[in-house]
C-alpha positions in Angstrom: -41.0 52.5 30.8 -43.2 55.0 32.6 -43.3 55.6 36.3 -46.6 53.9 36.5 -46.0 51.4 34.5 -43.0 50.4 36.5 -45.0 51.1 40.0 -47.7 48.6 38.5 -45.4 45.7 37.5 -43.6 46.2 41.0 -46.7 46.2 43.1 -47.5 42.8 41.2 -44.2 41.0 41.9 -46.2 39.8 44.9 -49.0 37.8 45.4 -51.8 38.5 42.9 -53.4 41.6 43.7 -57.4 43.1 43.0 -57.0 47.0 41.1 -57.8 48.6 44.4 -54.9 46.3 46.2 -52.3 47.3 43.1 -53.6 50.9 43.4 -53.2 50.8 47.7 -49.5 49.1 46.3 -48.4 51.7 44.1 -49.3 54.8 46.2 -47.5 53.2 48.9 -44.6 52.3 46.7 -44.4 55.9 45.8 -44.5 57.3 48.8 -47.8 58.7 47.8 -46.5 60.6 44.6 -48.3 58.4 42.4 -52.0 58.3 43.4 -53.7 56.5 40.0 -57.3 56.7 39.1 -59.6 53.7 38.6 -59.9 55.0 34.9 -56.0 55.0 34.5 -55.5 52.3 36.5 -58.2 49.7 34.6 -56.6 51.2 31.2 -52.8 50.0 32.4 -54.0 46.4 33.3 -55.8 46.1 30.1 -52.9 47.5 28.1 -50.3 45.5 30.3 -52.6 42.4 30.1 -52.7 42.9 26.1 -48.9 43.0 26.2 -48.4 39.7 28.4 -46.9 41.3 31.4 -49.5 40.3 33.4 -52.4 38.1 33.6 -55.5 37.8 35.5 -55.0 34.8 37.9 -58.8 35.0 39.1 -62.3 36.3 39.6 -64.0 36.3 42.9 -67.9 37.6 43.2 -68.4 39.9 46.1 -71.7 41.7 46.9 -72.6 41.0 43.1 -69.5 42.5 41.2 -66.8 40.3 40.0 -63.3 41.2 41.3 -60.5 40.2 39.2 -57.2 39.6 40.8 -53.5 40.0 38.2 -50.5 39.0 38.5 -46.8 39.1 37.2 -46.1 37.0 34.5 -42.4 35.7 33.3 -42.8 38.6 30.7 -43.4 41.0 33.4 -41.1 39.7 35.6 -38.2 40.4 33.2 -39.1 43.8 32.1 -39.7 44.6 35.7 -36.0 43.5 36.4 -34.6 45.0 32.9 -36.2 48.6 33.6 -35.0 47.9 37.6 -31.5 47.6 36.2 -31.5 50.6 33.7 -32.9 53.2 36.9 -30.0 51.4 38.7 -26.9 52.5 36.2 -28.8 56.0 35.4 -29.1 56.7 39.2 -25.2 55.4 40.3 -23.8 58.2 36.9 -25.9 60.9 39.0 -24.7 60.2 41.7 -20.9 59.5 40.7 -21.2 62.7 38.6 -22.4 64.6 41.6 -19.4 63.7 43.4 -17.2 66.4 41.9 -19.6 68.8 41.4 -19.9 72.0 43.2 -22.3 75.1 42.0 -20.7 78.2 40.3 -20.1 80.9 43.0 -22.9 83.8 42.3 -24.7 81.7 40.1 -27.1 79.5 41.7 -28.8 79.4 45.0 -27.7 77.2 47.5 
C-alpha cells in the first residue's frame, strides 16, 4: 500500500471526515511530508470508495456546494490494520539489523 493511501485510511479511522478534514488529517499525520492535492486527494476517495474501503457516510449543503463526509469501513479497517502490521515487522528487522551494524572505516561519512 502506498504512503497516501495508508495516511488516508488512517486519517479515517476516526470520525467521518469532509476531503479538506482528511487532507488537514494526513498532513498532520505526516508531519507535513505528505501535503495531497484536491485533484489527488478526490481521485483516492473515489478509487478507495470503488474498492469498499471507505464509504461516504453523508452530504451536508453549505454556501450552495454539497460536502460529502467518508468514512472507514470494516474493509478499510482491516487493511488499515494488516498494512499497520507489515510497517511494524519491516521497521523492528531495521532496527534489529541496525543493532550490530557499524560503517566501514574510510568508507562512509559519519
Amino acid at each position: 500500500m502506498r504512503e497516501p493511501t495508508f495516511l488516508i485510511l488512517a486519517a479515517l479511522a476516526g470520525p467521518p471526515l469532509h476531503g479538506y478534514g482528511v487532507m488537514r488529517q494526513v498532513a498532520e499525520l505526516s508531519g507535513g511530508r505528505v501535503k495531497l492535492s484536491a485533484g489527488t486527494l478526490y481521485a483516492a476517495l473515489d478509487r478507495l470508495t470503488a474498492e469498499g474501503l471507505i464509504a461516504v457516510d453523508r452530504e451536508d449543503a453549505v454556501d450552495g456546494r454539497v460536502r460529502r463526509y467518508y468514512r472507514l469501513t470494516e474493509r478499510g479497517g482491516a487493511a488499515l490494520r494488516q498494512e499497520a502490521a507489515r510497517l511494524r515487522r519491516n521497521s523492528e528487522v531495521a532496527v534489529e539489523r541496525l543493532a550490530g551494524w557499524a560503517p566501514l572505516p574510510g568508507l562512509l561519512p559519519s
